[in-house]
C-alpha positions as CSV (number, residue, x, y, z in Angstrom):
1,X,-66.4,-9.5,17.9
2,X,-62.6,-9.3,18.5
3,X,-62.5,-6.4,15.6
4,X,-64.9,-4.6,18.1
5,X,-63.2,-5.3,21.0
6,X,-59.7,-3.9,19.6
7,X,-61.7,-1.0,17.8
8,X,-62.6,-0.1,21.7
9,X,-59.4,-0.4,23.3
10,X,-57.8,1.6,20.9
11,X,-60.9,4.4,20.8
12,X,-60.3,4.6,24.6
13,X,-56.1,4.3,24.6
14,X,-56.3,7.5,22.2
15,X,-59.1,9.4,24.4
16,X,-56.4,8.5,27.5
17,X,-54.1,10.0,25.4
18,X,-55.9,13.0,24.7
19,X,-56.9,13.8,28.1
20,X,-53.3,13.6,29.4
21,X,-52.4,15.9,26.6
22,X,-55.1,18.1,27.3
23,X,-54.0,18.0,31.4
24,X,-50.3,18.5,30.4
25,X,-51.5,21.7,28.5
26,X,-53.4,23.0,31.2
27,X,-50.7,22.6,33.6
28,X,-47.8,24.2,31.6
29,X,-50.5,27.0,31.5
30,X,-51.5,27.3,35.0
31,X,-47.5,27.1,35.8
32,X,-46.4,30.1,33.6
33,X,-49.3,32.4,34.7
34,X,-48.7,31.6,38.4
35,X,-45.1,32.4,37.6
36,X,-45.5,35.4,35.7
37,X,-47.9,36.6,38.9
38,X,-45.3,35.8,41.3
39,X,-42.9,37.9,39.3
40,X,-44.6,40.4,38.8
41,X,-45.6,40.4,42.5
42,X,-41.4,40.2,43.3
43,X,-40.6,43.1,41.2
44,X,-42.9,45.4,42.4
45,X,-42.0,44.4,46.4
46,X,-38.5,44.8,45.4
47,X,-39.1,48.2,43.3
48,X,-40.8,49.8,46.2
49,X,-38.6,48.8,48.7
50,X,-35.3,49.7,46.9
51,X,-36.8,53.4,46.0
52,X,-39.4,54.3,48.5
53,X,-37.8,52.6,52.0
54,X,-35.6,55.1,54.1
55,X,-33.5,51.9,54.9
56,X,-32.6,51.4,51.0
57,X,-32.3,54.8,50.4
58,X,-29.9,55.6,53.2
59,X,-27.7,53.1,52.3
60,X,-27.7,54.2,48.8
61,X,-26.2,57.5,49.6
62,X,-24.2,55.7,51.9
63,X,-22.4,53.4,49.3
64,X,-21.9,56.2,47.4
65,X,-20.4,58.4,49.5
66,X,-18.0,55.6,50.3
67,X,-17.5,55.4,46.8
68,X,-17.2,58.9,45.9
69,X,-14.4,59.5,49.0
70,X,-11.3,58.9,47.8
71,X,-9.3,58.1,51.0
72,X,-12.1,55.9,52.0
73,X,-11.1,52.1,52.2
74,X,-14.2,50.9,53.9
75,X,-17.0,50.0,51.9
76,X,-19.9,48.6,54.6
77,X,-22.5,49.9,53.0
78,X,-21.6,49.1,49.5
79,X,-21.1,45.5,50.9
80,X,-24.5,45.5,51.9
81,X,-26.1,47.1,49.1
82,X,-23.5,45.0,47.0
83,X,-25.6,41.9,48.4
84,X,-29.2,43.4,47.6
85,X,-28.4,43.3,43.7
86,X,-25.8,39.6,44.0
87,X,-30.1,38.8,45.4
88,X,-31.4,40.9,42.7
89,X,-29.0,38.8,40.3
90,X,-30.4,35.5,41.5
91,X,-33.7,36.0,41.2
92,X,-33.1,36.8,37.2
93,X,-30.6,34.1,36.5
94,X,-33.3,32.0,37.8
95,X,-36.1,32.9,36.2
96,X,-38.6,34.5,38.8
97,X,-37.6,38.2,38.2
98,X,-38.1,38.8,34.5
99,X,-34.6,40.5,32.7
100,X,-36.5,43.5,31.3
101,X,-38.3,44.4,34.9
102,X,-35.1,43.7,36.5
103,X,-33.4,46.5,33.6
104,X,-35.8,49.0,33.7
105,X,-35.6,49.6,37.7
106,X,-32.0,48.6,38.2
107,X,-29.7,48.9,35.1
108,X,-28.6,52.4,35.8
109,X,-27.6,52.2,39.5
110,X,-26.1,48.3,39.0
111,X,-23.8,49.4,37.1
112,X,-22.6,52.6,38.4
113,X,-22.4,51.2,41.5
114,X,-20.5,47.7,39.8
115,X,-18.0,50.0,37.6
116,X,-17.0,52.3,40.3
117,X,-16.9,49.2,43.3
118,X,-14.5,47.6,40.5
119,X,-12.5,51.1,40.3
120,X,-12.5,51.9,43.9
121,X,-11.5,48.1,44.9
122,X,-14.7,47.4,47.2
123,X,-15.2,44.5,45.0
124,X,-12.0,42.9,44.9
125,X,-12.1,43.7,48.5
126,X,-15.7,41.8,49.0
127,X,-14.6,38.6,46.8
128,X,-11.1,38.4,48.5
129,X,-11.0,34.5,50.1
130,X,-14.5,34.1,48.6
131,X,-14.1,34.4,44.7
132,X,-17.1,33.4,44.0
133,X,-19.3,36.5,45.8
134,X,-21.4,38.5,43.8
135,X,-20.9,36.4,41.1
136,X,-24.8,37.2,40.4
137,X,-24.6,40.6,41.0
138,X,-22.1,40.4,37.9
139,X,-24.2,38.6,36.3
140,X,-27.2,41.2,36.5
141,X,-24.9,43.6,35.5
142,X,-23.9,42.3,32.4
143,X,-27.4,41.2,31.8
144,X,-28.6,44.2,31.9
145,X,-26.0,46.3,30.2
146,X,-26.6,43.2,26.9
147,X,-30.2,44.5,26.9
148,X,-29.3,48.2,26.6
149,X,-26.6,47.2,24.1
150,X,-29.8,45.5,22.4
151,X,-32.1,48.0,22.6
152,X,-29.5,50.9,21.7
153,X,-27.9,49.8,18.8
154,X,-24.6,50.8,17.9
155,X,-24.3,51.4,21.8
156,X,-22.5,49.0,24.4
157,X,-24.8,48.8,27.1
158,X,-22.1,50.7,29.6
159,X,-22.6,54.3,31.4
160,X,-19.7,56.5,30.7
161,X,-17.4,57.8,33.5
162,X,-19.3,61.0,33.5
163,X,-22.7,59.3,34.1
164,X,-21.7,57.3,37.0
165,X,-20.2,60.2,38.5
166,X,-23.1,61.9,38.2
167,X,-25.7,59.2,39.2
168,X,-23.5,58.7,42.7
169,X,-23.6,62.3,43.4
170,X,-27.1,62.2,42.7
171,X,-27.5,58.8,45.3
172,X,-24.8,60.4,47.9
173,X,-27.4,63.7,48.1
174,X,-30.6,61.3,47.9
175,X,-33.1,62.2,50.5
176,X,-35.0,60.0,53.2
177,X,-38.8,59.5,52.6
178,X,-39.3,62.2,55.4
179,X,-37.7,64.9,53.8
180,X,-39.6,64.3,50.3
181,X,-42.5,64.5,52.0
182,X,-41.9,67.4,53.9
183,X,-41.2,69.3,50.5
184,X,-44.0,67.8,49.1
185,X,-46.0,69.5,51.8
186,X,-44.2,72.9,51.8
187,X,-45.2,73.2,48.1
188,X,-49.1,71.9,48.4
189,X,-48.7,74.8,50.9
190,X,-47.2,76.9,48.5
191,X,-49.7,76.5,46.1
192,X,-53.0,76.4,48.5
193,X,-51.5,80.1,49.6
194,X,-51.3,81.5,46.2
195,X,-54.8,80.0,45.3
């Protein structure tokens, strides 16, 4: 009787066992999913917004136009847009914005607009008395540029002088929403009148 008795409460400690095994399994499931979705989610808000809002994309050309003047010694804009990738930082270091989304959209403008804010002194000027600030903008930047260096052997991740130039002449002529679409326009136009 006792041998059945034991038999039991060892039959049942295991299926307890099992079921919390089974629950803890489910769980770490449900989690990475809902985390993946909610990434996913981030990225594209934060995709659409930084390319496709006339606020972003004025102060894109507006950061680089501060850049790109040499006499200039005030960088508002930059500061601002500075902030949007220190955010864009933080949401990778921590996990909720996947390092590969966060390259593919941003590795290209992070870091021209990090290596020439470093060359023009609008980030010294941003972290003087706060050492600390954009430490996660760095951070993306790095992060980034150790993907490319990945991906790219033989390559260190970095855009030459000449590209960065290039890319903030590109942003400093960057039109608003309004204007694409108004050439967009002009050309369906175009192309209706030639039909």
């Amino acid at each position: 009787m006792d041998f059945l008795r034991n038999w039991a409460a060892v039959v049942t400690a295991f299926a307890a066992l099992g079921s919390a095994i089974i629950g803890i399994i489910v769980a770490t499931i449900t989690y990475r999913q809902v985390r993946r979705t909610t990434g996913a989610g981030t990225y594209f808000q934060l995709e659409e917004r930084f390319y496709h809002t006339d606020l972003m994309r004025g102060l894109r050309r507006r950061a680089a136009i501060e850049l790109l003047s040499p006499a200039n010694a005030v960088f508002n804009a930059y500061d601002d847009l500075g902030d949007f990738f220190d955010f864009i930082g933080t949401l990778v270091k921590s996990g909720v914005l996947d390092e590969k989304m966060a390259g593919s959209s941003y590795y290209r403008r992070a870091t021209a607009f990090w290596h020439m804010g470093l060359k023009r002194g609008a980030i010294a000027k941003a972290r003087k008395g706060k050492p600390t600030r954009w430490d996660d903008f760095e951070y993306l930047v790095n992060t980034v540029e150790r993907l490319v260096a990945r991906k790219d052997k033989g390559s260190k991740g970095k855009l030459t002088d000449d590209q960065i130039n290039i890319l903030l002449e590109q942003e400093r002529n960057l039109p608003t929403m309004d204007e694409l679409q108004k050439e967009l326009w002009k050309s369906e136009v175009e192309v209706a009148s030639q039909a």
